[in-house]
C-alpha positions as CSV (number, residue, x, y, z in Angstrom):
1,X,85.6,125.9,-22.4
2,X,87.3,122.7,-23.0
3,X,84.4,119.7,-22.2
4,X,87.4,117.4,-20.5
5,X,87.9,120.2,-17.6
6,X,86.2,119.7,-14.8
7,X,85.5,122.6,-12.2
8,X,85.7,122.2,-8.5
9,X,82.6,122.8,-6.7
10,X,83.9,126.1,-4.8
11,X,87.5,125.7,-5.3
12,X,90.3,128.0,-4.9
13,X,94.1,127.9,-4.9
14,X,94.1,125.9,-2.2
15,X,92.6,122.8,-4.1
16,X,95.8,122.2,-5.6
17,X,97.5,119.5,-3.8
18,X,100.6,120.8,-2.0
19,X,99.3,124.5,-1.2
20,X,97.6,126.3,1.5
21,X,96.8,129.5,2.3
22,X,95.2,131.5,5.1
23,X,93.5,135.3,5.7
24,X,93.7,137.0,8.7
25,X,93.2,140.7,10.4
26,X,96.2,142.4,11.5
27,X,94.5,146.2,12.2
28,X,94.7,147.6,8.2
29,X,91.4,147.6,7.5
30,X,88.6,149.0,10.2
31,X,87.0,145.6,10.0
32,X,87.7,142.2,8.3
33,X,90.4,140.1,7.1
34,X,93.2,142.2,5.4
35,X,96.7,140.1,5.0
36,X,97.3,136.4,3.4
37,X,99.8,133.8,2.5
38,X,100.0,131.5,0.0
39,X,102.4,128.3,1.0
40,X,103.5,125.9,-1.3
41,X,104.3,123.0,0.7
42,X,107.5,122.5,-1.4
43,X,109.4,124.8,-3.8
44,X,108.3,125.7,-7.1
45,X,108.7,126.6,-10.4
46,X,107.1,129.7,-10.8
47,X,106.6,133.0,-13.3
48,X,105.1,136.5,-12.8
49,X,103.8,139.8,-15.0
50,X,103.4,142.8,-13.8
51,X,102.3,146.2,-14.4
52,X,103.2,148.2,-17.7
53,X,103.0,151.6,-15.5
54,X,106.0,153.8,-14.9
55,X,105.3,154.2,-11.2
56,X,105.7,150.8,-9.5
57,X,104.5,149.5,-6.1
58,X,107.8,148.7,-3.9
59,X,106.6,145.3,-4.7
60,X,106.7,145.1,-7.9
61,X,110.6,146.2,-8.7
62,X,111.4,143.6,-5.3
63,X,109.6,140.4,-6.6
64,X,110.3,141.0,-11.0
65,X,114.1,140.9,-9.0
66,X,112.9,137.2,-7.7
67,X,111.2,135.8,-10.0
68,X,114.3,135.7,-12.8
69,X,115.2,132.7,-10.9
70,X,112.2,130.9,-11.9
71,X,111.3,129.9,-8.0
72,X,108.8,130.6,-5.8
73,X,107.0,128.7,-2.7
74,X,105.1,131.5,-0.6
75,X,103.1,134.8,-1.1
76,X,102.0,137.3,1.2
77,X,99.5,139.9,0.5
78,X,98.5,142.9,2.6
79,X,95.6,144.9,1.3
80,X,94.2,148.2,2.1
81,X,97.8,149.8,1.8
82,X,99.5,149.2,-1.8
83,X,103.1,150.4,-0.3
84,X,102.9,152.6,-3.1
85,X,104.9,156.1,-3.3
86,X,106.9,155.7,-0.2
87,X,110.3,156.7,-1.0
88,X,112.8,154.1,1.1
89,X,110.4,153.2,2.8
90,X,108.3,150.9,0.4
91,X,111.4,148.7,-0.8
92,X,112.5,148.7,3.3
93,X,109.0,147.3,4.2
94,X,108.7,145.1,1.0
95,X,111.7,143.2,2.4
96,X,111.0,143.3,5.7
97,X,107.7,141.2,4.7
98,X,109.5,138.8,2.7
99,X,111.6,138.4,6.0
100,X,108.9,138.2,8.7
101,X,107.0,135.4,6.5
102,X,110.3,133.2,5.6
103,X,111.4,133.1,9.0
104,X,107.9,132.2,10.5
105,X,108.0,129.5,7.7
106,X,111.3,128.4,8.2
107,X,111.9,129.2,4.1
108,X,114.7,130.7,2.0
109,X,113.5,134.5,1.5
110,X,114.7,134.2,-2.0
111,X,111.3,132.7,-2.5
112,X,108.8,134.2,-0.8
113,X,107.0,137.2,-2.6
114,X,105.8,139.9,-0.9
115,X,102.5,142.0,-2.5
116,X,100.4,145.0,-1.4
117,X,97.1,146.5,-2.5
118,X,95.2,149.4,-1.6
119,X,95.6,153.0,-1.2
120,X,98.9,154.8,-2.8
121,X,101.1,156.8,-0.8
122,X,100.1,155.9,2.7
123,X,103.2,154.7,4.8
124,X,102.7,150.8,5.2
125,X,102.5,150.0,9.4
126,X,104.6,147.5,9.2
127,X,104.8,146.6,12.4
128,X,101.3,145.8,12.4
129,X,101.5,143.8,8.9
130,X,104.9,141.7,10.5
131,X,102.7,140.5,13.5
132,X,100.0,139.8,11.2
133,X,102.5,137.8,9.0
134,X,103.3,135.3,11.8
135,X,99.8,134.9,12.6
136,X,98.6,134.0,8.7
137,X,101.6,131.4,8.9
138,X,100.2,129.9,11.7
139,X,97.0,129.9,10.3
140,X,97.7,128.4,6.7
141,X,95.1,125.4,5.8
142,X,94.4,123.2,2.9
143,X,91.0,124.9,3.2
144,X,92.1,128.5,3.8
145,X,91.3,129.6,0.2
146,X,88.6,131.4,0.7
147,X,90.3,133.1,4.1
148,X,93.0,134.3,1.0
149,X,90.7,136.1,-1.5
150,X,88.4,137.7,1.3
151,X,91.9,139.1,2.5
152,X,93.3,140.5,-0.2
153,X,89.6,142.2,-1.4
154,X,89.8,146.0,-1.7
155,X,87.1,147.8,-2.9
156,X,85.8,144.2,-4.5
157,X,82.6,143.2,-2.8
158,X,82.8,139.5,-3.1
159,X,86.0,136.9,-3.4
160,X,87.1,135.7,-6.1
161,X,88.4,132.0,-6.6
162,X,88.2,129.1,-8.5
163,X,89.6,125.5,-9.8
164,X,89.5,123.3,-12.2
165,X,90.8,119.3,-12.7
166,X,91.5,117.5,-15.6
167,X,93.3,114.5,-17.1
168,X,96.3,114.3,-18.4
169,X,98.4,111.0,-19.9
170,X,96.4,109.6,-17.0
171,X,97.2,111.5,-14.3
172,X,94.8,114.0,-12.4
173,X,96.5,117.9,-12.4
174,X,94.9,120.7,-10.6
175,X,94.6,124.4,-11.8
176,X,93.1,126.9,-8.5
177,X,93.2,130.7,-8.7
178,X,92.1,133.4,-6.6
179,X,92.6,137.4,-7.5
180,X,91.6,140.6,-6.5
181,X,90.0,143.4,-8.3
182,X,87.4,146.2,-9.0
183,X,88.5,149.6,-10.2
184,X,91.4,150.5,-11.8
185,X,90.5,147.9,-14.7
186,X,92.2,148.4,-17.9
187,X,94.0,146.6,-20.5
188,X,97.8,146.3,-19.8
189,X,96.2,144.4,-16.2
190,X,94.6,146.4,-13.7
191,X,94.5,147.1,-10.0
192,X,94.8,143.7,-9.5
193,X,96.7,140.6,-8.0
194,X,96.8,137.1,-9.2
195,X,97.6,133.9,-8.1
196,X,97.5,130.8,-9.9
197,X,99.1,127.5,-8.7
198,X,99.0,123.6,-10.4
199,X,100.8,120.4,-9.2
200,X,101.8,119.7,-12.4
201,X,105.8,119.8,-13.2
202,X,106.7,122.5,-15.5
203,X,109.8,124.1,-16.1
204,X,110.0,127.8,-15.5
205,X,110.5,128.9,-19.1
206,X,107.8,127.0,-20.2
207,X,105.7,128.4,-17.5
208,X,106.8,132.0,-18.4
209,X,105.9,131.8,-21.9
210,X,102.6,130.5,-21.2
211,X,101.6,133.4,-18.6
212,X,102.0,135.7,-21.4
213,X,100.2,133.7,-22.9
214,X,97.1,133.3,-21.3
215,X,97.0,137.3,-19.6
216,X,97.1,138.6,-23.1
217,X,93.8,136.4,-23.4
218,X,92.2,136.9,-20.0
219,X,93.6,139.6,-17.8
220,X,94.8,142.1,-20.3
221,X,91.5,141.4,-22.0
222,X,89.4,143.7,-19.7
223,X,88.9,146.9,-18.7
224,X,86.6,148.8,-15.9
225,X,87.3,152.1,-16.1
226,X,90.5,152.5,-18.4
227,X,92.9,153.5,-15.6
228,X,96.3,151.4,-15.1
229,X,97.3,150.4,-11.2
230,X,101.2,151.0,-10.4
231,X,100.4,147.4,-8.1
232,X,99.4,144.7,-10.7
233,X,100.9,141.2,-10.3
234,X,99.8,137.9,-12.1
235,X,101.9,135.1,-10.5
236,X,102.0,130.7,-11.8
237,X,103.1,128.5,-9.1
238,X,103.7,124.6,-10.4
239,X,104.7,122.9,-7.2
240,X,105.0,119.5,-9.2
241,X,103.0,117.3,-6.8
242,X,101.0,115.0,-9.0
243,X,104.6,113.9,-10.2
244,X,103.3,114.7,-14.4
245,X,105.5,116.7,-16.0
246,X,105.2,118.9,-18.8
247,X,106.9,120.7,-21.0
248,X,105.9,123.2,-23.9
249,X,107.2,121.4,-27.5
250,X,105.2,121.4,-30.8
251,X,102.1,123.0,-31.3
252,X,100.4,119.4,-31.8
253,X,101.5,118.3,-28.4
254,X,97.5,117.5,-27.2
255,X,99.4,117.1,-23.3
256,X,100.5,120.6,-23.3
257,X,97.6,121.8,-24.7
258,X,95.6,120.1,-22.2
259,X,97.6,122.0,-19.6
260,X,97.6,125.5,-21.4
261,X,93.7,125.1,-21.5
262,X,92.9,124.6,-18.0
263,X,95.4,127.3,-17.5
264,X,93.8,129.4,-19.9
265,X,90.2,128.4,-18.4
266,X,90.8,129.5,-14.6
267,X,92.4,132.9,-15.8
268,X,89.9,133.9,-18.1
269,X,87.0,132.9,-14.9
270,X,89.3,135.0,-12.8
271,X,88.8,138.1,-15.2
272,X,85.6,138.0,-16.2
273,X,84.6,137.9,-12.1
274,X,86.8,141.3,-12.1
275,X,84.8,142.7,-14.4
276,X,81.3,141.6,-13.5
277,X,82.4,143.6,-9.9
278,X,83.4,146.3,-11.4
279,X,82.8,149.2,-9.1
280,X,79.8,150.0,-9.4
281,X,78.7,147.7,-12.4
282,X,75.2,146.6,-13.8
283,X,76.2,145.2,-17.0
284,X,78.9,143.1,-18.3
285,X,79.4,143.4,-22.3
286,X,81.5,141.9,-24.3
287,X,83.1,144.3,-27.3
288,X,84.2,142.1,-30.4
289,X,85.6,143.4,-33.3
290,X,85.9,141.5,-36.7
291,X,87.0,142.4,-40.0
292,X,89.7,144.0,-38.9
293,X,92.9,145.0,-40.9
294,X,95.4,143.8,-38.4
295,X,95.3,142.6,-34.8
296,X,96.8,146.2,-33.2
297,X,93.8,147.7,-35.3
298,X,91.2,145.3,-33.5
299,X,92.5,146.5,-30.5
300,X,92.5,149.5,-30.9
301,X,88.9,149.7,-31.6
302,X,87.8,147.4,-28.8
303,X,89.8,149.2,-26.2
304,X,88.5,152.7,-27.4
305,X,84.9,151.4,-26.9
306,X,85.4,149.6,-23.8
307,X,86.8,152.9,-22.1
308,X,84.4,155.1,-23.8
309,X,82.4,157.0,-21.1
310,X,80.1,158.3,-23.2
311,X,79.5,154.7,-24.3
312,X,79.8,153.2,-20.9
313,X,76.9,155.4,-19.7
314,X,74.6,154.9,-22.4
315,X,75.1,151.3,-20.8
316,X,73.7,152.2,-17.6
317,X,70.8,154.0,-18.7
318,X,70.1,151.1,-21.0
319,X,70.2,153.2,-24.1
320,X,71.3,151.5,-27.1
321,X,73.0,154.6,-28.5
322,X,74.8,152.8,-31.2
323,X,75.8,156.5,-32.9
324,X,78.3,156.9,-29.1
325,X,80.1,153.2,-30.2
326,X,80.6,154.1,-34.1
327,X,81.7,158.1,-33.1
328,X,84.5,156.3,-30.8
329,X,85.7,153.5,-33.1
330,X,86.1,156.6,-35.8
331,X,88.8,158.6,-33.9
332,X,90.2,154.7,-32.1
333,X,93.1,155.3,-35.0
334,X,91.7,151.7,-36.5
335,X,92.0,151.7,-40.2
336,X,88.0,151.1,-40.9
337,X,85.6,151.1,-44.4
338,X,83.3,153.5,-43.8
339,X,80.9,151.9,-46.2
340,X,81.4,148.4,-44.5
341,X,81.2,149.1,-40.9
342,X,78.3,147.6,-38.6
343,X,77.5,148.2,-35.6
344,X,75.8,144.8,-33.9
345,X,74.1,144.0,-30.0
346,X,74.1,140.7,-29.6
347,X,72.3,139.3,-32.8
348,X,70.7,142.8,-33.4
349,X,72.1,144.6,-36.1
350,X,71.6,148.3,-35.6
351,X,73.6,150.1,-38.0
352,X,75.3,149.6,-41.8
353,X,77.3,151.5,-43.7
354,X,76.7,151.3,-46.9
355,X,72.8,151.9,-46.2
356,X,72.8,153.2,-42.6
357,X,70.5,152.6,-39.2
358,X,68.9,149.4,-39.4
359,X,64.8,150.1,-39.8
360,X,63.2,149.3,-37.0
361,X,65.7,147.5,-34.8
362,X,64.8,150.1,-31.6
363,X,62.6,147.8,-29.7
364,X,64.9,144.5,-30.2
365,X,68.1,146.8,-29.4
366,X,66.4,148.0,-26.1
367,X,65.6,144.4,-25.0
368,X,69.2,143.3,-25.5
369,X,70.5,146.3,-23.4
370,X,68.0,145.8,-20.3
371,X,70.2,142.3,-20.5
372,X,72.9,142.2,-17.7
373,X,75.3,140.6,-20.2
374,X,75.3,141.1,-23.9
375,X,78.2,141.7,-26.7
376,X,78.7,144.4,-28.6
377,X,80.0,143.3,-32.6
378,X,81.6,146.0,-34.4
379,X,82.5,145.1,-38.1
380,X,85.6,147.3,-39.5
381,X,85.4,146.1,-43.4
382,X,89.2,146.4,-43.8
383,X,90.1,142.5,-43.5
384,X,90.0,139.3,-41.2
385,X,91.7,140.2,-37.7
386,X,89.8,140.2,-34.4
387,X,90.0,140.9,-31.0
388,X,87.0,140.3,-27.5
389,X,87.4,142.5,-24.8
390,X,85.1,142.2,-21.7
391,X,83.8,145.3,-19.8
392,X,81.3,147.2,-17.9
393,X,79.0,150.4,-17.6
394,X,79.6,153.5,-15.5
395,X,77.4,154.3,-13.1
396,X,76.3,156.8,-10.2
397,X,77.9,154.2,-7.9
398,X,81.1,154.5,-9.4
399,X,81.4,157.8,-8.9
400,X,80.7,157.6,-5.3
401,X,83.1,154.6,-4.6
402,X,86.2,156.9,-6.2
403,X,85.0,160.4,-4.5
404,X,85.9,158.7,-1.2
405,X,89.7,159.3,0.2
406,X,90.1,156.4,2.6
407,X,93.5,155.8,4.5
């Protein structure tokens, strides 16, 4: 990470000047906090992503609608009911919480952003959400961050938040994020929501290009389980507070790229604390491929083995079965030299191709997977392209988490 970012000491969204936000319980959940806004104390420039799948969350068609105007200044989040697979319904109450929150804000509806999580195809109370909605308005706080994430939490067991500072042509800007996630993790996002919000100025354009950006390195860069949510938001707020603006010219420009990297640096914290609570996870690895013939061949690869069950397992029962990681990157459809290939744990190499398993690499492999974190190096032979993805094992407590039907 860049050495001129600072991190805030237990920051969150709401460390950006200009923003608050607040959690509170309006009845969805049997216990806890389980609706939040995000306020932006003045309009801004804002962009969004959303999910790849076919099968959208009434959200999702209602705020990709919004966010072509480039303008945004609150979000409200229910969890525990994704609004999912509701016929009329879903778009009815997606509007109807866009409503509730700008007239207990006294805001233009064009610019608030309504989002659900949770379970698919149960009717959303909205009655229950709408009082709930006046409530988190009155609640919002410069300090309600941490309200926010535990709100929004599904089958997550902790929040999770964070923020960063850094100077710019002089001027201190602010970059806070919280988002939500667990299962559902796969490249192409995940059953997840995202917020991120910076007081510096920056057009909409620039912001949008730099959200795609930074989720192909962060957010699209991890994968739980290799399933794809129908829910998945990643919204960038820049309410322009600390008066600096921005803008996205040449390469070379050291102001932007100042900006991109603290960007870049509170997304990819965001997404590696998705994975690392993964349902159910003991291990967080990092898969890197290298040598690669093209980048869509790197991927490939990567994604195969990060999805790999078989692979995923061996994980948990801290088995370095190297021969499950080179089976998968064989069928991935990466172009690979079989006589080049090597298979590496951390700085263990366990396998070569042109002479086979490493002798006597057993005991060091074991040692690196008994680690909670390691990486997992795959060398294709076929040229120079790369790509990292960051995952997790399978274990007994997945199963049990996703066996449960919970309304």
């Amino acid at each position: 990470m860049n050495a001129d970012i600072q991190t805030i000491q237990d920051g969150d969204i709401a460390s950006v000047p200009g923003v608050s936000a607040s959690g509170v319980s309006c009845g969805l959940k049997t216990s806890g906090l389980d609706l939040g806004i995000i306020h932006s104390r003045v309009p801004a420039n804002a962009a969004a992503v959303f999910t790849q799948n076919q099968i959208k969350g009434a959200h999702v068609p209602h705020c990709a609608t919004k966010i072509a105007a480039g303008r945004a200044q609150t979000i409200v989040v229910n969890s525990r009911n994704a609004n999912a697979c509701n016929g009329p319904l879903g778009p009815e109450h997606a509007e109807a919480m866009a409503k509730a929150a700008a007239d207990a804000l006294t805001v233009d509806s064009s610019l608030v952003y309504p989002c659900s999580t949770g379970t698919i195809g149960i009717v959303l109370p909205i009655e229950k959400v709408c009082v709930g909605i006046v409530a988190a308005s009155a609640a919002l706080r410069s300090g309600g961050g941490t309200d926010f994430a535990n709100a929004i939490m599904t089958t997550d067991t902790r929040p999770k938040s964070c923020a960063v500072t850094t100077q710019i042509d002089g001027k201190a800007i602010t970059v806070g994020g919280v988002a939500k996630g667990a299962g559902m993790i796969e490249p192409n996002m995940a059953t997840m929501l995202a917020y991120v919000a910076t007081d510096a100025d920056v057009a909409s354009q620039d912001l949008e290009i730099l959200l795609h950006d930074v989720v192909a390195e962060s957010f699209n860069a991890i994968s739980v389980d290799g399933d794809q949510s129908c829910n998945d938001t990643v919204m960038l707020l820049a309410n322009g507070e600390s008066g600096l603006a921005l803008a996205r010219d040449a390469q070379s420009d050291s102001s932007w790229a100042a900006f991109a990297s603290a960007v870049k640096q509170v997304c990819v914290t965001l997404a590696k604390m998705i994975v690392l609570d993964g349902e159910g996870a003991t291990k967080l690895a990092k898969i890197h491929v290298v040598d690669a013939a093209s980048a869509v061949d790197a991927r490939l690869a990567a994604r195969a083995v990060a999805n790999s069950l078989l692979v995923k397992t061996s994980w948990f029962g801290e088995d370095p079965n190297w021969g499950r990681v080179i089976d998968v990157v064989g069928y991935s459809g990466a172009e690979l030299d079989a006589s080049e290939i090597e298979i590496w744990y951390d700085d263990v190499c366990a396998y070569r191709g042109a002479s086979g398993p490493v002798p006597d690499s057993v005991t060091a492999l074991e040692a690196v997977i008994r680690q909670p974190e390691f990486t997992v190096k795959i060398r294709l032979g076929t040229g120079d392209a790369e790509c990292s993805l960051l995952t997790c094992d399978i274990s007994e407590e997945y199963v049990r988490i996703n066996s449960e039907y919970t309304t």
